[in-house]
C-alpha positions in Angstrom: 66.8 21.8 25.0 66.3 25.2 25.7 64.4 25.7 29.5 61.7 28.5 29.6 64.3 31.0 30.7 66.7 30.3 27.5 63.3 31.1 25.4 62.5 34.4 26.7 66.1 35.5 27.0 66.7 34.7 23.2 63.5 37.1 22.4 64.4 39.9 24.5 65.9 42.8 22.7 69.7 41.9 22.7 72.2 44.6 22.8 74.2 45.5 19.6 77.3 46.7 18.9 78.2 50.8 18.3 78.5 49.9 14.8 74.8 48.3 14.6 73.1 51.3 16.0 74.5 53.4 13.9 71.9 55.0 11.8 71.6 53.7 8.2 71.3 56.4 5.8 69.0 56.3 2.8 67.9 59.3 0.3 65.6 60.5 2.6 65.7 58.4 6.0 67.6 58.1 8.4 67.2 54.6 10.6 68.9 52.7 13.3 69.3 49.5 12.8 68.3 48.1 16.0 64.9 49.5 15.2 64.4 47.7 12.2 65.1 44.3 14.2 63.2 45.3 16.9 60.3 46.2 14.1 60.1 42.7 13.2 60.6 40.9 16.0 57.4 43.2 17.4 56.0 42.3 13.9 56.4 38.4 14.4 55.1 38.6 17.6 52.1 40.4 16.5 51.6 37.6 13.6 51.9 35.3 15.7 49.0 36.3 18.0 46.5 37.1 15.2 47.0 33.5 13.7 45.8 32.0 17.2 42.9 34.2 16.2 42.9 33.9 12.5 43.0 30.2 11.8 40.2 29.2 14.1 38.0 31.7 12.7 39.1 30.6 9.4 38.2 27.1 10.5 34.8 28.2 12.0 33.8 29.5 8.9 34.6 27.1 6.8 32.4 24.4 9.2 29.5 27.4 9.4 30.2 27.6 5.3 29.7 23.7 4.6 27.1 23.6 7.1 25.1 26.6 4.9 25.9 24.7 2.0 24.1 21.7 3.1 21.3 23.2 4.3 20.6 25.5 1.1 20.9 21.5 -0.8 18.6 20.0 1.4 16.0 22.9 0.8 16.4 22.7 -3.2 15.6 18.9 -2.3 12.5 20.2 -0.4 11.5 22.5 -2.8 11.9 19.6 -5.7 9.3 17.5 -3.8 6.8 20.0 -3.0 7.2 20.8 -6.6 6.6 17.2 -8.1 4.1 17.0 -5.3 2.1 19.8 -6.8 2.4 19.6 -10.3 0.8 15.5 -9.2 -2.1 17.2 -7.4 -3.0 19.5 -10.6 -3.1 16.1 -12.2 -5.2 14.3 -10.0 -7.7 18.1 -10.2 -7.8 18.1 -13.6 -8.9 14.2 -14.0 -11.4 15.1 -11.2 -12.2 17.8 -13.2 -13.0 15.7 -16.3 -15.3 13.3 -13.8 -17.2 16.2 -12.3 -17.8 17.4 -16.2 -18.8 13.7 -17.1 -21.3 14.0 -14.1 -23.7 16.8 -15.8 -26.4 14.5 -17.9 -26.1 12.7 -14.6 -27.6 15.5 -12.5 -30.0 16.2 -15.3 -31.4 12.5 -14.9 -31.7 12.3 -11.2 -33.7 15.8 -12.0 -36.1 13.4 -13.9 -35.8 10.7 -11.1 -36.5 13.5 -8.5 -40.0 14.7 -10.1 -40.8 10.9 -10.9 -40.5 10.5 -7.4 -42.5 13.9 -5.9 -45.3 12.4 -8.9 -45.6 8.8 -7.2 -45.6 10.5 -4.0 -48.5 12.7 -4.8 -50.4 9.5 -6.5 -49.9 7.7 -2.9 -51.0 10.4 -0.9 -54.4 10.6 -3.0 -55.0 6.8 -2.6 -54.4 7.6 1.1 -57.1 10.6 1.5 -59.4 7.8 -1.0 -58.6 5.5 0.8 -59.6 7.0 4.1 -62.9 8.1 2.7 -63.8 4.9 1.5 -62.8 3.4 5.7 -65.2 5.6 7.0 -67.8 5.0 4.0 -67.8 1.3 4.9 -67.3 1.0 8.7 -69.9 3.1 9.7 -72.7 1.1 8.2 -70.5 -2.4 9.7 -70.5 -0.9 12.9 -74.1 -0.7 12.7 -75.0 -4.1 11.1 -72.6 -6.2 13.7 -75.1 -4.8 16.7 -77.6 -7.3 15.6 -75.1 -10.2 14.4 -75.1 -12.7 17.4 -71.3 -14.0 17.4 
């Protein structure tokens, strides 16, 4: 088992041989060779610290991402019953509609039943005005003949 000191010695910058840092030549550079190990050791290192931030990011958005899908589902499911929902209330307008129409020679007969009514009211008003002419016609005189009745 390797103890915490064995790790970080192992990933420390070793030193190499004269015939390691010798510079390797290419067409046009010139590079020690150290450098390129040290490049990717740096690199690793450098990999390894963006995947502690990558991959829970990557995770986050995939739960924010299913969670956004699921709530752009359950408002086309809204949106479906407020649909149905309306196109049953033009329904139930338009066969209200039909009832309301059906209604007109109705209202044209309870026009008829409204003056039959204002007639028969003006009829019982004149009995009433005849009526109280013909009271006062006939209790006047009664008033007069019971003064000499004896009961």
């Amino acid at each position: 088992m390797n103890t915490h000191k064995d790790y970080h010695s192992s990933h420390l910058p070793q030193p190499v041989s004269k015939a390691e840092s010798e510079p390797i030549h290419g067409p046009d550079v010139a590079v020690p060779a150290d450098a390129l190990e040290r490049f990717v050791g740096c690199f690793e290192r450098s990999a390894r610290r963006w995947e502690l931030i990558v991959y829970p990011a990557l995770f986050a958005f995939v739960i924010l991402a299913g969670y956004g899908f699921f709530l752009v589902y359950s408002l086309t499911h809204d949106m479906h019953s407020v649909a149905h929902s309306m196109q049953t209330m033009v329904v139930t307008m338009d066969e209200m509609s039909r009832k309301l129409d059906a209604m007109d020679p109705m209202l044209v007969r309870m026009s008829e039943i409204d003056q039959s009514i204002r007639a028969i009211t003006a009829t019982n008003d004149a009995m009433r005005q005849q009526m109280a002419i013909m009271t006062h016609s006939v209790a006047r005189p009664l008033t007069f003949m019971s003064q000499f009745m004896p009961w």
